[in-house]
Structures are given as structure tokens and as C-alpha cells.
C-alpha positions in Angstrom: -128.9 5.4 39.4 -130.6 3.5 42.2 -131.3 -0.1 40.8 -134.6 -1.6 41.7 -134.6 -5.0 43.8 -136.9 -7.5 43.4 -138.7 -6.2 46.0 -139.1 -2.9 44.5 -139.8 -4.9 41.6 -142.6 -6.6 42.6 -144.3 -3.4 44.5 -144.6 -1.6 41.7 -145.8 -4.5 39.9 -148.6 -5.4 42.5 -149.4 -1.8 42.7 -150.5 -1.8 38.3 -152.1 -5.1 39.1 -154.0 -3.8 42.5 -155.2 -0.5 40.2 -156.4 -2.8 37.1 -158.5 -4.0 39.3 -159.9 -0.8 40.8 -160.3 0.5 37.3 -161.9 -2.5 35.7 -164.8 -2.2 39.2 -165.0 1.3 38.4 -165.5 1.0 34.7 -168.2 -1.9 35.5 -169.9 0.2 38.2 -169.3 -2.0 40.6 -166.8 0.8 42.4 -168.6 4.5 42.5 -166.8 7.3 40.8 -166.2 8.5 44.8 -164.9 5.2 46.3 -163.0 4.9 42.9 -161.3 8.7 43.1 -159.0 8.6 45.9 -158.0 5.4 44.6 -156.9 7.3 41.0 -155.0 10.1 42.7 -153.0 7.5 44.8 -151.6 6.9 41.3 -151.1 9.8 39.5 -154.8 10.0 37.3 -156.4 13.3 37.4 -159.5 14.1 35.6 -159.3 17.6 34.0 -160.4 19.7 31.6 -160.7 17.7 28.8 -159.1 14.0 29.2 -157.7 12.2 32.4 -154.2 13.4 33.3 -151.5 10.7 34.5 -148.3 12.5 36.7 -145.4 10.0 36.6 -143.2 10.3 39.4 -139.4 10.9 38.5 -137.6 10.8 41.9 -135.1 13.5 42.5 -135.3 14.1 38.0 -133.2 10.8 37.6 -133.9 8.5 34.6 -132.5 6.2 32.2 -132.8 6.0 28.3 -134.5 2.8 28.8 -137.4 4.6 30.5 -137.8 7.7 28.5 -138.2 5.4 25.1 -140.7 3.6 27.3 -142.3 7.1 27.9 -142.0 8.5 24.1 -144.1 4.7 23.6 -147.0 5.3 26.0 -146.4 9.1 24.1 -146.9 7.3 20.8 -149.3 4.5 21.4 -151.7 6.2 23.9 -151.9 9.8 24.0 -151.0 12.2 21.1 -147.8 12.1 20.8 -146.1 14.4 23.5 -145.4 14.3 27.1 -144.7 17.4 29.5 -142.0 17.9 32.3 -142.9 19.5 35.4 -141.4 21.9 37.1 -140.9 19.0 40.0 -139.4 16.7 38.0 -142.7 14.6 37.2 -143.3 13.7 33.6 -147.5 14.4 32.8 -149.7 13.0 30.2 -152.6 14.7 29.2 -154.7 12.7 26.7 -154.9 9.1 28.0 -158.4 7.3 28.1 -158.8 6.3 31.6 -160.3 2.8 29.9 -156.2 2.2 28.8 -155.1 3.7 32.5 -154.2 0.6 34.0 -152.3 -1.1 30.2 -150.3 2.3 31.1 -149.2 1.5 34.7 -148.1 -1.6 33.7 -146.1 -0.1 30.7 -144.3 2.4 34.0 -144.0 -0.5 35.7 -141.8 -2.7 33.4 -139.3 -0.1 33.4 -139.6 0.6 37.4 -141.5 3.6 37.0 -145.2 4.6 39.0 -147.3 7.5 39.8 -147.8 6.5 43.4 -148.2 9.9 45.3 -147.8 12.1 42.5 -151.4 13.4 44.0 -153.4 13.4 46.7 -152.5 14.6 50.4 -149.5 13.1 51.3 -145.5 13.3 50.5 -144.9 14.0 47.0 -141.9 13.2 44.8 -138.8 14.1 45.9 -137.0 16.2 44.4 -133.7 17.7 44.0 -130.8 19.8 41.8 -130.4 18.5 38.4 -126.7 18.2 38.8 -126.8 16.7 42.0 -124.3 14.1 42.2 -122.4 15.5 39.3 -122.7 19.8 40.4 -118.9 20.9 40.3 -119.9 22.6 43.7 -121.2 19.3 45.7 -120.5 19.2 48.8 -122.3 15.5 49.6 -124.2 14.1 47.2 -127.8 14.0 48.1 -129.2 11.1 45.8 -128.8 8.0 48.1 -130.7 10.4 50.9 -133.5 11.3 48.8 -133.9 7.5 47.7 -134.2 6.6 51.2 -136.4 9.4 51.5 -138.4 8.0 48.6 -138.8 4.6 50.2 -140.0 5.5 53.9 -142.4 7.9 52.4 -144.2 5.8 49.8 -146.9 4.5 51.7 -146.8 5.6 54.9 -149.4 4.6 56.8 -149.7 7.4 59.0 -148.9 10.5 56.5 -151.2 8.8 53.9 -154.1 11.4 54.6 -152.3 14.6 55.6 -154.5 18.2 56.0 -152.6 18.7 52.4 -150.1 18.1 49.8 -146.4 18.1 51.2 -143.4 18.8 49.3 -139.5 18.2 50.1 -136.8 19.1 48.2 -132.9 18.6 49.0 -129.7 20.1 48.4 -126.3 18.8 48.9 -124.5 21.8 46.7 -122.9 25.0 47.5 -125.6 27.0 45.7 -129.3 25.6 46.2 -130.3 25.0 43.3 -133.4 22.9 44.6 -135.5 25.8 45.5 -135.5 24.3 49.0 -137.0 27.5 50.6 -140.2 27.0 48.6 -140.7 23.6 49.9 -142.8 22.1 53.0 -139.3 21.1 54.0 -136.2 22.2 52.7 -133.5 20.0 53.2 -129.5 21.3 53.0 -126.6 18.4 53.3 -123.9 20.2 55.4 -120.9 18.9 57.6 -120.2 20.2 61.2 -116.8 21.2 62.5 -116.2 17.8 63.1 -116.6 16.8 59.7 -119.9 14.7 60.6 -122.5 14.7 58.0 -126.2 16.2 59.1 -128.9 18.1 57.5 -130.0 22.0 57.9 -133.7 21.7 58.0 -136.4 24.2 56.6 -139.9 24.1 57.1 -143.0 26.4 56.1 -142.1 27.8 52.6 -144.6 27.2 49.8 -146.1 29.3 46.9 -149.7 29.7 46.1 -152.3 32.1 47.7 -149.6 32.8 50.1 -146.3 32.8 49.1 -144.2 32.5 51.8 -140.2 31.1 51.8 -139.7 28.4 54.5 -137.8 29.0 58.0 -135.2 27.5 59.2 -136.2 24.6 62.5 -132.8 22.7 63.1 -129.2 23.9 62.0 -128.0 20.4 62.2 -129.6 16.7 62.4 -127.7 14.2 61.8 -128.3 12.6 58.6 -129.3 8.9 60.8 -131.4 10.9 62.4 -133.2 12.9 59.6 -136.2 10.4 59.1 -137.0 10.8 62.7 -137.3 14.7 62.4 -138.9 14.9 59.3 -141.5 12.0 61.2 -142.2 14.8 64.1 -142.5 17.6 61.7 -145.2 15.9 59.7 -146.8 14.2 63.1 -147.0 17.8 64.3 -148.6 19.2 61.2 -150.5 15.9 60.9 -152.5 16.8 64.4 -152.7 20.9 64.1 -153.1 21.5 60.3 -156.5 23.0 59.5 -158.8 20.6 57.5 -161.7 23.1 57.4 -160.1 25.2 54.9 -157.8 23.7 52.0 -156.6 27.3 51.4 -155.1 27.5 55.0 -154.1 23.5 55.1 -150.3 24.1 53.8 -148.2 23.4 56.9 -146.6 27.0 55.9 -149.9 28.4 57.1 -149.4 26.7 60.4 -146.2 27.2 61.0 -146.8 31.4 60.6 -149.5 30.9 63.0 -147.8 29.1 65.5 -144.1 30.2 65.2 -141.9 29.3 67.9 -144.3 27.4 69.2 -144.4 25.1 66.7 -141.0 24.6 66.4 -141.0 23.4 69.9 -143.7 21.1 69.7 -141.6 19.1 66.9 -138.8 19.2 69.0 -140.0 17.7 71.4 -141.9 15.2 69.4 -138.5 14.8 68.4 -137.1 13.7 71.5 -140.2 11.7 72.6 -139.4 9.4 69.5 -136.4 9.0 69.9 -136.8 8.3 74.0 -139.2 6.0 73.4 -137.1 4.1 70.7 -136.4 1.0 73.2 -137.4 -1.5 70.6 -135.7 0.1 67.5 -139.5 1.3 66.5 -137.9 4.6 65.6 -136.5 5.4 61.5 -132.5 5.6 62.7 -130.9 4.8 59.2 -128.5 1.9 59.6 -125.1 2.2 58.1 -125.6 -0.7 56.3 -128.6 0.3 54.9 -127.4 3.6 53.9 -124.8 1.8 52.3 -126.5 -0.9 50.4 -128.6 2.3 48.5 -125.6 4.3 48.3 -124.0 1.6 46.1 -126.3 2.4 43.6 -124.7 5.7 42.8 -121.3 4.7 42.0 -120.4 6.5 38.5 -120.8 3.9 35.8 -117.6 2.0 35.3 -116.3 3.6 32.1 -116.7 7.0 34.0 -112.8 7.8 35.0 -111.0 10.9 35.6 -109.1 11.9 32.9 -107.1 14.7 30.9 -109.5 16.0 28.6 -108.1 15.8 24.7 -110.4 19.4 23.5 -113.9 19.5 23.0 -114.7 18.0 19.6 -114.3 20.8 17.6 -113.0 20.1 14.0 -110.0 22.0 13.4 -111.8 22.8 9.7 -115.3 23.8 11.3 -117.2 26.4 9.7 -117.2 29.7 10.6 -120.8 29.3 11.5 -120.3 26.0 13.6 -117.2 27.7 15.3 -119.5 30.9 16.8 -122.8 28.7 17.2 -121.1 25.9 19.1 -119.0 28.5 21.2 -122.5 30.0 22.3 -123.8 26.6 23.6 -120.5 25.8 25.2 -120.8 28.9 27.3 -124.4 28.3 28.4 -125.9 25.0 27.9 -122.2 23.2 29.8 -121.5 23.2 33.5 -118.1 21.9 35.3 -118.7 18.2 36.3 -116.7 17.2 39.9 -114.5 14.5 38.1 -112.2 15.9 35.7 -112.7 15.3 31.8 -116.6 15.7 32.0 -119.3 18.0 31.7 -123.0 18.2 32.3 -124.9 19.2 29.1 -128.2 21.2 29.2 -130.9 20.2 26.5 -132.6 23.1 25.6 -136.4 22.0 25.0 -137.7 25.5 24.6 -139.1 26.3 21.0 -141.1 28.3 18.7 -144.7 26.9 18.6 -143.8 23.9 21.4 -144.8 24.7 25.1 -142.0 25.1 27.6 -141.7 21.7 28.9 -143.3 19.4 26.3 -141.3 17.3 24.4 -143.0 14.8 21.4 -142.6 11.2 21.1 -139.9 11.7 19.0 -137.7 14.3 20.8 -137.7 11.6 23.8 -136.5 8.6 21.5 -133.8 11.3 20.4 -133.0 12.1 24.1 -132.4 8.2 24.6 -130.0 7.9 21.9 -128.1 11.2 22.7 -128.1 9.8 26.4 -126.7 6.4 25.3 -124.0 7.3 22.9 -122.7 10.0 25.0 -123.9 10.6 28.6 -123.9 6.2 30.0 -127.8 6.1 29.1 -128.6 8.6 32.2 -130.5 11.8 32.0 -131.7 14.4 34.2 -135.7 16.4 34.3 -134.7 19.7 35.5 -136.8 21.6 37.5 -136.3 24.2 34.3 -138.7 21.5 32.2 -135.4 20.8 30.0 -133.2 17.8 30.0 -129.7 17.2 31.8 -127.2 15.3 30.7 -124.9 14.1 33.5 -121.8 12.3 32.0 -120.5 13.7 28.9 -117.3 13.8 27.9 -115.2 17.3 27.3 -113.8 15.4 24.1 -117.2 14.9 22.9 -119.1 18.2 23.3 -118.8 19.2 19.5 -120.5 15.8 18.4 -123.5 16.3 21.3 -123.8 19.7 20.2 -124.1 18.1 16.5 -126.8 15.7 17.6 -128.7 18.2 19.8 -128.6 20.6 16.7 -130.4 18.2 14.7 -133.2 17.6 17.1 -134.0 21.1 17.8 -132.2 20.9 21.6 -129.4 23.0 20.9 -130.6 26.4 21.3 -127.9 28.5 23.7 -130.9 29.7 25.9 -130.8 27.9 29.2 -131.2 31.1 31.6 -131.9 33.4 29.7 -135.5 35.1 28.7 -136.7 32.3 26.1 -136.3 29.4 28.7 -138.9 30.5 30.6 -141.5 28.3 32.9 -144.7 27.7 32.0 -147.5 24.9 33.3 -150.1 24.0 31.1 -152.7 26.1 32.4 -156.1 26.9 30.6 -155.5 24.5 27.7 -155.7 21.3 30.3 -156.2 21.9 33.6 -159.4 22.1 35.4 -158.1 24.5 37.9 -156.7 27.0 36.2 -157.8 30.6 35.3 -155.9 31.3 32.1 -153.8 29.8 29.6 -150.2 29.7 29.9 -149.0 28.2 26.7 -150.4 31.2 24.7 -148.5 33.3 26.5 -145.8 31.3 26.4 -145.3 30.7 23.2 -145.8 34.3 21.8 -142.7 35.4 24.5 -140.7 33.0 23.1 -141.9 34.1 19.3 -140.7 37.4 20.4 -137.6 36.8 22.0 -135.8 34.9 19.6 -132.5 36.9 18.7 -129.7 35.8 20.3 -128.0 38.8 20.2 -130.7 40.5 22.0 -131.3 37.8 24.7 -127.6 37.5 25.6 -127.7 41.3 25.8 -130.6 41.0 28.2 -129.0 38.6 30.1 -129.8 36.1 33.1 -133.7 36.3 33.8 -136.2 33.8 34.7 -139.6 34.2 33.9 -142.6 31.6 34.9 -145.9 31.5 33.8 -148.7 29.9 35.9 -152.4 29.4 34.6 -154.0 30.0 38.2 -152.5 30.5 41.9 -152.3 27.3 42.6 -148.2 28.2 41.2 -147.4 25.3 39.1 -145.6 27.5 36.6 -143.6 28.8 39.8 -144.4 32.4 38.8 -144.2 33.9 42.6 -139.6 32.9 42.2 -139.6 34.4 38.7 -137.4 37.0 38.1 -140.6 38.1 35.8 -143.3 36.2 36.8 -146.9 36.0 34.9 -150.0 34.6 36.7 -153.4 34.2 34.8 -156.6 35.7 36.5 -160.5 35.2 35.8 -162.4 38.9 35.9 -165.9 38.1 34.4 -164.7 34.4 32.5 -162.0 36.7 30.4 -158.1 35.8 30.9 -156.1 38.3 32.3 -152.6 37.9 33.5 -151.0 39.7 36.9 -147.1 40.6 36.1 -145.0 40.5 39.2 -141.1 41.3 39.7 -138.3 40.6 41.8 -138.8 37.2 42.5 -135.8 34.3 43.2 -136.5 30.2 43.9 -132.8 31.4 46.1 -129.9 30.2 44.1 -126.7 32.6 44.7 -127.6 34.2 41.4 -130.5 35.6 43.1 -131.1 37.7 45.9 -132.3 34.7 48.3 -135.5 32.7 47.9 -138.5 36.0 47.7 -141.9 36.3 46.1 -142.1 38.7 43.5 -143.8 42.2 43.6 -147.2 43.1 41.9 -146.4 45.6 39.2 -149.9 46.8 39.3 -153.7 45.8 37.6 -153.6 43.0 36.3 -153.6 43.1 31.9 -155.4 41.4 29.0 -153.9 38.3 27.0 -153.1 40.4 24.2 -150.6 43.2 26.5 -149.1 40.9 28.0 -146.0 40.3 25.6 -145.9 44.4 25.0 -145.8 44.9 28.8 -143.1 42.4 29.0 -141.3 44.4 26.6 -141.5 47.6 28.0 -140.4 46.1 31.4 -137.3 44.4 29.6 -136.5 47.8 27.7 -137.1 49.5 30.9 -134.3 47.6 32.6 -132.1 48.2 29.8 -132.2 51.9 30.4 -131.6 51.6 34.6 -129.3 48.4 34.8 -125.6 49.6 35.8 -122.6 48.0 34.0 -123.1 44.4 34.0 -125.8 44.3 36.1 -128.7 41.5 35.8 -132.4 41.9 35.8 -133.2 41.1 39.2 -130.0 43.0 40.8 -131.4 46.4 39.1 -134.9 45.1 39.8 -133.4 45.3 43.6 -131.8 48.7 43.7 -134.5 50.9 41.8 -137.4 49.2 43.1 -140.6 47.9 41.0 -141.7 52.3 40.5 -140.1 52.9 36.8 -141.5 49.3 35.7 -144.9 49.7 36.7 -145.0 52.9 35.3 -144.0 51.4 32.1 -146.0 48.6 32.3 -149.1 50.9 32.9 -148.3 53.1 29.8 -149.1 49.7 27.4 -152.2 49.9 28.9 -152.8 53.1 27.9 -151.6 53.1 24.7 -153.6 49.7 24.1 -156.8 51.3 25.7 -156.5 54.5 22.8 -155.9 52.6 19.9 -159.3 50.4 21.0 
């Protein structure tokens, strides 16, 4: 993991001083509710539905145990009792008293943790694969990149106030796993045929109103370069994004206006910069600066390759433990690159929790699971579950035993009951519908193994409004809440990918007709999931028979709930 300097120390620190103070003017009226609400978002607080909301930045999903006990604390001691993971690798309170807001900051800050640029119009957390640096299939590890990414960001004077929010995401794995094509910018680690090391570079995709998967600008930067580029991208979106319109301000809108046109204008901003770059003015990335933040993600020390001795397993298990355990070795474990270790999936999906919360109580749990077995580190994935990055193959049967007895050892992870869900109606101020609801009643539904391993690979996300939090537009099945008339409905759309290789490239999903009421919505998913089970071909998975018989026999099966729903009112 990177380790903070004192620097980076003392930044965060002075930031939880510098918004004490802002709070304590605000809360004495001596800073209006205006002058005081830019200031908020600059750190993470929302105000929403019910209770402020505080987004904790988790750069590129990495985190020690050390800091989720410190977030299972501010869990415990100052909201009630739970935190959620994001799809974007952010970690959200909902319940906080904005009086305690700044006793909170403070409590991030002693374990080197913020909300700076969680919100407001500028670059976001970066984000990345949960495996990266680990992923069996890296290629370059992308961590020390997205640090250095992290750090000229934060703060930057110039892309503090953008038309809109702007979101990167990179990749340094065979398979993107980082859903780079529905990011602002997309950012793939390849080599060239010299071997040097550069960056592919995507730019327009985003979800929303208009979903629409990025482009690619530059087959190859080189990675000293990458700074520079990603400087003229947002210089050119800074001057030519709308700001009369916050529906059309996503740089995706601009770049489908502009086209070719736009790519040529950063281009040559491109070259200006670095033409101009007499006095070193321009973001090259030293060597030794690369270097120093690279050092930071050297494997811990007792980390060695080595010949694994089995997986645990008791040679007098039970019967039980034998079939259950093989289960969760076949879906919640993925190859490591060094030999002897595995990464371990923690499956936080439940009956009567919401995807992607996880209780005071679970996260303590997570820290000690982390610690005995995975060197204290542990992964958000952009799934909402939990990753562990270091385990040993000889150890899998005793993880398995501690996951087991706190609930995180359901063999789910890609399959129908680890779906995607944002908070939706129940919290947010923006949203249209409730997501959990749903949610929760799928999962209720879908709870026999046997059945969902028969059903196979499917991702499903639910969002509350079409803002997209829940990612619904990449789901394989995706569910977005709708207002008609202040009732909840919910649109159903299929086909989707976020453009893994398991997927038919990065695509928004099709509408499968009128949108339908909270209470069809589980019976519609139904009929679409029996409905693939009649057309799917041998071994074929959702989305591929989604693909070859078209969205026709789904929609007409999703229209006959409605029908039958309509009669028996």
C-alpha cells in the first residue's frame, strides 16, 4: 500500500482542521448555508434526504485493517451502525449529524483517510480493478500510476471548478475489469513493441441520461507523459464544456458534439504544453519520483513465492464442509501472479442487508480476517464486496471458516444474488425510487444455490434515479427507478456489459419495454430469467443468448406479468 509521508500527513490533517473551522462559522452563522456548501462538497458532506451524507474517498479500493476498524468506529460511535461501499470504491455514511462532521474528519484523518473530492465538479477518486496488483493477468501494475494520479489531481487549481464531475479509471490487466469505457477517461497500461511502458487513452464514456461508452484519443502516451495528456484533455473540456446545462456538461456530451475535432484540439494542446515546457512547468513524471511511490507497492515482506502445501481442507471434513467449501473455492478465489497465493472474494450480499452495506461489526470482522490471513490489506470492489489480496492457498479452508461465521461466505460473487444496488429512495435526495426494496426481495428470491449456479454468470444493478450510481445502464439486467405521478416504478433493460472479456464489450443495455410497478418487478425478473433458460444454447450465459435472440422473447415475457398482474387487480 502507498504509505503516507509527513507531508501527506500533515495535508490531510490541515485539511480536518481548515473544515472545523468552516463548520464551526457555519454552525454559528457567521458562514451562510451558500458560502458554507461548496465548502462541504470539497469534502465529501452531502445533505440528502434525511441526514447529511459523508463519501470517504478509497483511492483505487485499497485499504488497510487499520482503517476499516477506524471506519466500523465512526460506524459505531456516529452513525447507526453501518457503512456502505460504492460502486467506485468510496465508502458513504448516511446518518452523521453535520454538528459531529468535522470530530469525523479528524477520526479519517488519523488513519490517512479524507473525502477531499469525493463531490463537487472536479476529478474524483480514482479508481481501479480490485485485483490490480495481484490479477493473475497483470500486465503492469497500475497502483503507483493511479497514486500519482491521486496526488496531481487533489487540488488542482485549475480543474477545481470543472463544467462537471470527472471520473478516471485505469487498467493495467488483460481483461478490464475497471469499466474504463464508462469513465471520463479510461486509462489501459500497455507496452509497445519496444517494450516501453505507455497508456491507451479513452475519453467520453459515461452513464446517466446518456449512456454513451468512451472513444479511444491516443493508442499510446508514454506513461511520463500521461499527466500532460490527461492536463490538455481536461484544459480542452475545461474551456468548451457547456455550463448552461448540467444535463449536457459531461465531457461525453462534448466530445459526441465535437468528434474529431476535439480530439485535435487536445492534441495539440498537447503539444503546445509540452513546447512550451522550457522551464520544466510541464507534469513529465520523474524517474525518481515514479520510483519513490512505486516503492510503496512492494508485496509485504512475508509474501514469497512458494509451493503451495493444499488448501486447508481437513482430511476428516464433513461431507457438508467438503461440497460447501468446494463451491466457494470455485467462485469467491482467483489466481494471484505469485505462486502459493490467492485473492479471496468476501461475499457481502445478504438476505435483509442492502448490497453494499456492511455493519460496524462485519468491518471489525473484515479487519481481523485481513490481518490473520491476507498482511492487514483489503480491497472495495467496484462489486460493493470486499477483496482480499494475499491469502495463502494453504489457508483457504480456515478463511473460508472465518468468512462462514460472519455471514461473508456465500459462493455468489457473479452470479444473480450479487447484484448492484445504490441506496436510492431510502437516502438520497435525487433519486426517483428505492433500490434497496428491490434489492433485497431479488436476493430473497434467488437464494438456492442450485438454481443460481444453474443460471449462471449475470450481473444485475439497480439505480434509484438516472443519475446511474447503481450502474444499471452495464448490467447484464439492469433496473432503474422512475417517478410517474410521485409512484415508484422501475424501467428493466438488457444486454448491458461495464466491458470485461466476459461480456460482449462495454454497451448500454436495451429497454425491454414500459416501465413496471415496485411490486412486478421481481416476477418480471423471473420471467426474463426463466425466459433465458428456455433459448440459452449449451453452456451459453445470459448476456451471450441475450445477444443472439435479441431483447423480442423477453419483452414479450416481461409484458405478460403485467398482464397477468393488471387481471388479478
Amino acid at each position: 500500500m502507498y504509505q503516507y509521508t509527513e507531508f501527506d500527513k500533515q495535508f490531510v490533517r490541515q485539511r480536518a482542521a481548515q473544515f472545523r473551522d468552516q463548520l464551526e462559522r457555519n454552525l454559528a452563522g457567521k458562514l451562510g448555508d451558500e458560502e458554507f456548501r461548496p465548502l462541504r462538497l470539497q469534502n465529501g458532506w452531502y445533505i440528502q434526504r434525511h441526514a447529511p451524507m459523508l463519501r470517504v474517498a478509497v483511492p483505487y479500493g485499497e485499504m488497510s485493517s487499520k482503517q476499516i476498524r477506524q471506519l466500523a468506529r465512526i460506524a459505531r460511535e456516529f452513525d447507526r451502525g453501518y457503512a456502505h461501499f460504492t460502486t467506485r470504491q468510496n465508502v458513504q455514511y448516511n446518518w452523521i449529524p453535520l454538528a459531529k462532521a468535522a470530530d469525523v474528519m479528524e477520526l479519517l484523518a488519523e488513519v490517512n483517510m479524507h473525502g477531499i473530492q469525493t463531490s463537487g465538479n472536479c476529478i474524483r477518486n480514482i479508481t481501479a480493478d480490485a485485483t490490480v496488483g495481484v490479477a493473475e493477468d497483470e500486465v503492469i501494475d497500475a497502483r503507483p500510476y493511479c497514486e500519482v494520479l491521486r496526488q496531481w489531481s487533489t487540488l488542482h487549481p485549475e480543474f477545481a471548478f470543472l463544467p462537471r464531475k470527472f471520473k478516471i479509471a485505469v487498467n493495467g490487466a488483460k481483461e478490464d475489469r475497471a469499466a474504463t469505457a464508462w469513465h471520463d477517461i479510461g486509462l489501459h497500461l500497455v507496452k509497445n513493441d519496444a517494450g516501453e511502458v505507455g497508456f491507451r487513452v479513452l475519453v467520453g464514456g459515461g452513464m446517466g441520461r446518456t449512456p454513451i461508452t468512451a472513444t479511444e484519443i491516443n493508442a499510446f502516451v508514454p506513461w511520463q507523459q500521461i499527466l500532460v495528456y490527461i492536463e490538455a484533455i481536461v484544459r480542452v473540456y475545461n474551456r468548451y464544456g457547456r455550463r448552461d446545462n448540467m444535463y449536457k456538461a459531461r465531457i461525453k456530451i462534448l466530445v459526441k458534439a465535437e468528434g474529431q475535432k476535439f480530439f485535435d484540439q487536445v492534441n495539440a494542446e498537447f503539444q503546445n504544453i509540452l513546447e512550451r515546457d522550457v522551464d520544466g512547468a510541464a507534469h513529465i513524471i520523474p524517474q525518481a519520483e515514479f520510483d519513490r511511490v512505486n516503492a510503496s507497492f512492494a508485496f509485504p515482506a512475508s509474501v514469497q513465492a512458494h509451493l503451495p502445501a493444499g488448501n486447508g481442507l481437513p482430511a476428516d471434513a464433513t461431507d457438508a464442509d467438503r461440497t460447501q467449501f468446494t463451491k466457494w473455492l470455485a467462485r469467491n478465489v482467483v489466481g494471484h501472479k505469485v505462486q502459493g497465493y490467492k485473492s479471496v472474494h468476501l461475499s457481502v450480499k445478504r438476505v435483509g442487508q442492502a448490497p453494499g452495506d456492511a455493519t460496524d461489526t462485519q468491518m471489525d470482522a473484515i479487519a481481523d480476517i485481513a490481518d490473520q490471513f491476507s498482511c492487514g490489506e483489503l480491497r472495495i470492489t467496484h462489486d460493493q464486496n470486499v477483496l482480499l489480496p494475499f491469502v495463502r492457498e494453504e489457508d483457504l479452508f480456515a478463511v473460508w471458516k472465518a468468512a462462514k461465521a460472519n455471514s461473508f461466505a456465500s459462493p455468489n460473487i457473479g452470479l444473480l444474488s450479487d447484484m448492484i444496488a445504490c441506496p436510492g429512495g431510502d437516502f438520497c435526495a435525487l433519486a426517483n425510487a428505492r433500490s434497496i426494496p428491490i434489492a433485497n426481495d431479488l436476493i430473497a428470491r434467488y437464494q438456492d444455490l442450485d438454481e443460481l449456479y444453474d443460471i449462471g454468470d449475470i450481473d444485475l444493478h439497480i439505480s434509484g434515479c438516472i443519475n446511474s450510481c447503481g450502474h444499471h445502464h452495464s448490467g447484464h439486467i439492469g433496473i432503474l427507478g422512475v417517478d410517474k405521478d410521485g409512484t415508484e416504478w422501475y424501467q428493466v433493460t438488457l444486454g448491458g456489459s461495464d466491458g470485461s472479456n466476459l461480456a460482449p464489450g462495454a454497451v448500454a443495455g436495451k429497454v425491454i419495454g414500459p416501465s413496471f410497478s415496485a411490486d412486478e418487478v421481481t416476477d418480471v425478473i423471473e420471467a426474463v430469467i426463466e425466459t433465458y433458460r428456455s433459448q440459452r444454447a449449451a453452456n451459453e450465459r445470459f448476456v451471450d443468448t441475450v445477444k443472439r435472440v435479441g431483447i423480442d422473447p423477453f419483452k414479450t415475457a416481461a409484458n405478460a406479468v403485467r398482464r397477468t398482474t393488471a387481471k388479478a387487480a
